[in-house]
C-alpha positions as CSV (number, residue, x, y, z in Angstrom):
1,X,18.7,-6.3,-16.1
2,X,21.9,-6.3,-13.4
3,X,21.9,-2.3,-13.6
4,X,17.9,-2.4,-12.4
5,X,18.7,-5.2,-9.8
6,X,21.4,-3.2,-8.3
7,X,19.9,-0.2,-8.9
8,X,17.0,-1.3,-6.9
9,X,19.1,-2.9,-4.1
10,X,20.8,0.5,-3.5
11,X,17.7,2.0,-3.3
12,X,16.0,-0.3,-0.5
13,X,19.4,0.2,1.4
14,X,20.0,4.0,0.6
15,X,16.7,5.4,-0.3
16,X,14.9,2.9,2.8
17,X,17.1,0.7,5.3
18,X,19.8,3.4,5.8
19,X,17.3,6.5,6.3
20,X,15.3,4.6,8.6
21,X,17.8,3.4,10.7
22,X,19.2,7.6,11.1
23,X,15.4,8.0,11.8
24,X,15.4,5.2,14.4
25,X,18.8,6.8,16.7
26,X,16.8,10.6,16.8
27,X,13.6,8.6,17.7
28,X,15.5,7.1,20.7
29,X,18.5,9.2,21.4
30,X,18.0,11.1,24.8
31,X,17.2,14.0,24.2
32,X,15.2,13.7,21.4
33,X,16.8,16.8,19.2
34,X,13.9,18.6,17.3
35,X,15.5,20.0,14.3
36,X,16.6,16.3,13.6
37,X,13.7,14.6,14.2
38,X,11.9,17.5,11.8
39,X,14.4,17.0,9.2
40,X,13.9,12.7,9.1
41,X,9.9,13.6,9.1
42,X,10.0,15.8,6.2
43,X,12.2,13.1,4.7
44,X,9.5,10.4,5.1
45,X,6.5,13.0,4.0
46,X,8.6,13.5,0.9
47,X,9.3,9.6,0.3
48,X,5.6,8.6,0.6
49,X,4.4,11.8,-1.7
50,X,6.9,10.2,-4.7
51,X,5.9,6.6,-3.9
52,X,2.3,7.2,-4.2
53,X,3.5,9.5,-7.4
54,X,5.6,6.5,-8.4
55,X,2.8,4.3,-8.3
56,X,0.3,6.1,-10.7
57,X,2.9,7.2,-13.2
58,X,5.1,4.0,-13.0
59,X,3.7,3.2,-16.7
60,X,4.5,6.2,-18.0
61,X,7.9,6.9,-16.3
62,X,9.0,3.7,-15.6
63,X,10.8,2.6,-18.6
64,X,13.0,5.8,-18.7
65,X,16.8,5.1,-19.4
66,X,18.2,5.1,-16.1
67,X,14.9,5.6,-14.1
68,X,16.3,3.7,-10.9
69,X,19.4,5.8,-11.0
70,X,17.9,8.7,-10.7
71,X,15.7,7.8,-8.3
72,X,18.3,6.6,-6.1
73,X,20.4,9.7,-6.9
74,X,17.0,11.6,-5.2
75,X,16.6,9.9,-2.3
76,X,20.6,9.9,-1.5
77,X,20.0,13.7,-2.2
78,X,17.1,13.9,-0.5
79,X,18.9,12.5,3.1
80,X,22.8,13.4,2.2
81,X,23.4,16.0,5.6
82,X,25.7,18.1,2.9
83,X,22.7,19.1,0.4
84,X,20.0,19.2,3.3
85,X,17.3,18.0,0.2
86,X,14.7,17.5,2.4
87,X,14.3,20.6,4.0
88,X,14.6,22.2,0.7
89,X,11.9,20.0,-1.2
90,X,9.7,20.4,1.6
91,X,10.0,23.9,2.4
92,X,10.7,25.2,-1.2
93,X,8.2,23.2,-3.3
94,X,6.1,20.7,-0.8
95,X,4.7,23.4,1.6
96,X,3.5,26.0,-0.4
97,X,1.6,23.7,-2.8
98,X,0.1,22.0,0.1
99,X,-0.5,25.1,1.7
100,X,-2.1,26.6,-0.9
101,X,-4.5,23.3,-1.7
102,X,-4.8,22.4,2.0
103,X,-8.9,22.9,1.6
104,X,-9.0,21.1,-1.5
105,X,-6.8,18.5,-0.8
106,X,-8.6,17.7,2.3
107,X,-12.0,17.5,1.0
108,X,-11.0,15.1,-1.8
109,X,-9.4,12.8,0.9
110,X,-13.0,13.1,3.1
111,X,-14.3,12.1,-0.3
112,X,-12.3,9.1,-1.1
113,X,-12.8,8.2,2.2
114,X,-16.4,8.0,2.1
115,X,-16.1,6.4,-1.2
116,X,-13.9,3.7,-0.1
117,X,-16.9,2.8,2.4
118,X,-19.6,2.7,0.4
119,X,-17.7,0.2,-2.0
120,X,-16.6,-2.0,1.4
121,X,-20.0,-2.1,2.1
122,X,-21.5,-3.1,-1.0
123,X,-18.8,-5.7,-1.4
124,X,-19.2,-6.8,1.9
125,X,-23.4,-7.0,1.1
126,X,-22.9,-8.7,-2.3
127,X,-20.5,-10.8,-0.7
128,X,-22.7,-12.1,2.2
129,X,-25.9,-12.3,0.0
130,X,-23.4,-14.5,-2.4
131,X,-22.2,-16.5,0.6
132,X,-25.7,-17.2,1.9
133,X,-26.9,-18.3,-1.5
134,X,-24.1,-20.6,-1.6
135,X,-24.5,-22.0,1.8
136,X,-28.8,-22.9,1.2
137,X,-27.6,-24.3,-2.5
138,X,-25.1,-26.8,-0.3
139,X,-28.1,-26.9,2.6
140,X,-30.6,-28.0,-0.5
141,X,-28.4,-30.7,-2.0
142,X,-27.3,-32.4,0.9
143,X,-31.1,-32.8,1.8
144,X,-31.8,-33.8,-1.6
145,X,-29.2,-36.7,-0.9
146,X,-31.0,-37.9,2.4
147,X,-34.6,-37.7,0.8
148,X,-32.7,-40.3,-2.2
149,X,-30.8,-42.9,0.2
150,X,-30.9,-45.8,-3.0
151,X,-28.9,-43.1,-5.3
152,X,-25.7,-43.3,-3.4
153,X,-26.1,-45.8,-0.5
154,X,-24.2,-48.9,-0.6
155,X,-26.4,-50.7,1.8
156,X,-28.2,-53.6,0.4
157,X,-31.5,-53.1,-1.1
158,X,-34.3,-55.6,-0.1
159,X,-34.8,-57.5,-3.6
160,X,-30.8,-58.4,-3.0
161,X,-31.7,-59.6,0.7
């Protein structure tokens, strides 16, 4: 439980905090040097890949002896100047697969895409039929109420007066 905590705190600083601020001074240095500025890129291209990864295989790969460690142990790799991981994953492994899928990768995005909007747009049609519904159902009682003035009026009635 205190390995996963810290586990997971050295990630947000090492695998997060720390490569964002090194990304941050090349953003703003003047010049702006390329090569750097290409190497943080490919570092953040890589680190949303394996979160997106990470969140669809989390169930299966998750409970792994040590899974934080290692994942830390990546992203120090990943970002450590010394082992240059980044422009090794990227050019090694990432590129070429994406190259070679760039067509079908694309069209499945378009199609997500234009799945995702047919979904918002039935929700957002169920949802307004659901909310119109609702709204004459509160229209209808409150009239209901007015039509019945001896149900819930405390005003005298006329055999008291």
């Amino acid at each position: 439980m205190l390995g996963d905590f810290l586990a997971r705190f050295l990630l947000m600083i090492f695998g997060y905090a720390y490569p964002a601020f090194q990304c941050y001074k090349v953003v703003v240095k003047s010049p702006v040097q390329v090569q750097e500025l290409l190497y943080w890129c490919q570092f953040w291209i890589i680190v949303a890949i394996l979160t997106v990864v990470e969140r669809i295989a989390d169930a299966f790969v998750g409970w792994f002896p040590m899974y934080g460690e290692l994942k830390l142990a990546l992203f120090i790799y990943l970002w450590y100047p010394e082992t240059m991981g980044s422009g090794y994953v990227f050019q090694q492994l990432l590129r070429p697969l994406v190259d070679n899928n760039d067509k079908d990768i694309e069209k499945m995005l378009l199609e997500l895409r234009v799945k995702a909007w047919d979904l918002a747009i039935f929700y957002w049609n169920h949802c307004t039929e659901l909310s119109q519904s609702a709204f004459v159902k509160v229209v209808n009682y409150l009239a209901s109420q007015n039509n019945n003035p001896g149900s819930t009026s405390s005003a005298p009635s006329k055999k008291e007066r």
